[in-house]
C-alpha positions, 0 to 999 in steps of 0.5 A: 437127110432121108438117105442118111437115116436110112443108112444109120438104121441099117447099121444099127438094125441090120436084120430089117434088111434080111427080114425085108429080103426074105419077106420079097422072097416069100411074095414071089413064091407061091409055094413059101407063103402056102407053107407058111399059111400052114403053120398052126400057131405062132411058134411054128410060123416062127420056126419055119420062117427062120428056117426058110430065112436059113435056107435062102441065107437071110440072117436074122434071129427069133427076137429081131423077127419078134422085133420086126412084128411088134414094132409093125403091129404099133404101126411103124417100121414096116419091114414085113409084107402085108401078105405075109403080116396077114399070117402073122396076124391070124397067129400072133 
C-alpha cells in the first residue's frame, strides 16, 4: 500500500523527485551548499537553486520549489534536506 502511494505521488508530483535529487546532490558537495549559504535573500537563493538544479539536469520550476518549502514549513512532505531547509529557513 505504501508502495502504491508512493508511486501515485510521483506521477502526480514529479518535481519531488527532482527536488529530492538536487537536495542529495547539494549534502554531498561542500562547494554547492556554501554557495547557497551565500545568497542574501530569498530571491536570489531561488535563482541560484534552480540554476544549480539546471546545471545537474534536475527539472523542476520556481512554484514547485515554492511548493516543496511551504508544504515542508507545514510540517509535511519532506522533500528538502534539513541542511539545506536550514538556508531556506534563515531566508524565507
Amino acid at each position: 500500500m505504501l508502495e502504491s502511494a508512493l508511486e501515485r505521488d510521483l506521477k502526480a508530483r514529479p518535481f519531488e523527485k527532482a527536488i529530492r535529487q538536487l537536495g542529495e546532490i547539494i549534502k554531498q558537495d561542500a562547494s554547492l551548499y556554501d554557495k547557497l549559504s551565500e545568497t542574501p535573500d530569498k530571491d536570489s537563493f531561488i535563482d541560484l537553486y534552480l540554476a544549480l538544479a539546471a546545471e545537474h539536469g534536475c527539472e523542476f520550476s520556481r512554484d514547485d520549489l515554492l511548493i516543496a518549502v511551504q508544504e515542508q514549513k507545514q510540517g509535511s512532505n519532506w522533500v528538502i534536506p534539513k541542511p539545506v531547509l536550514r538556508l531556506i529557513a534563515e531566508r524565507f
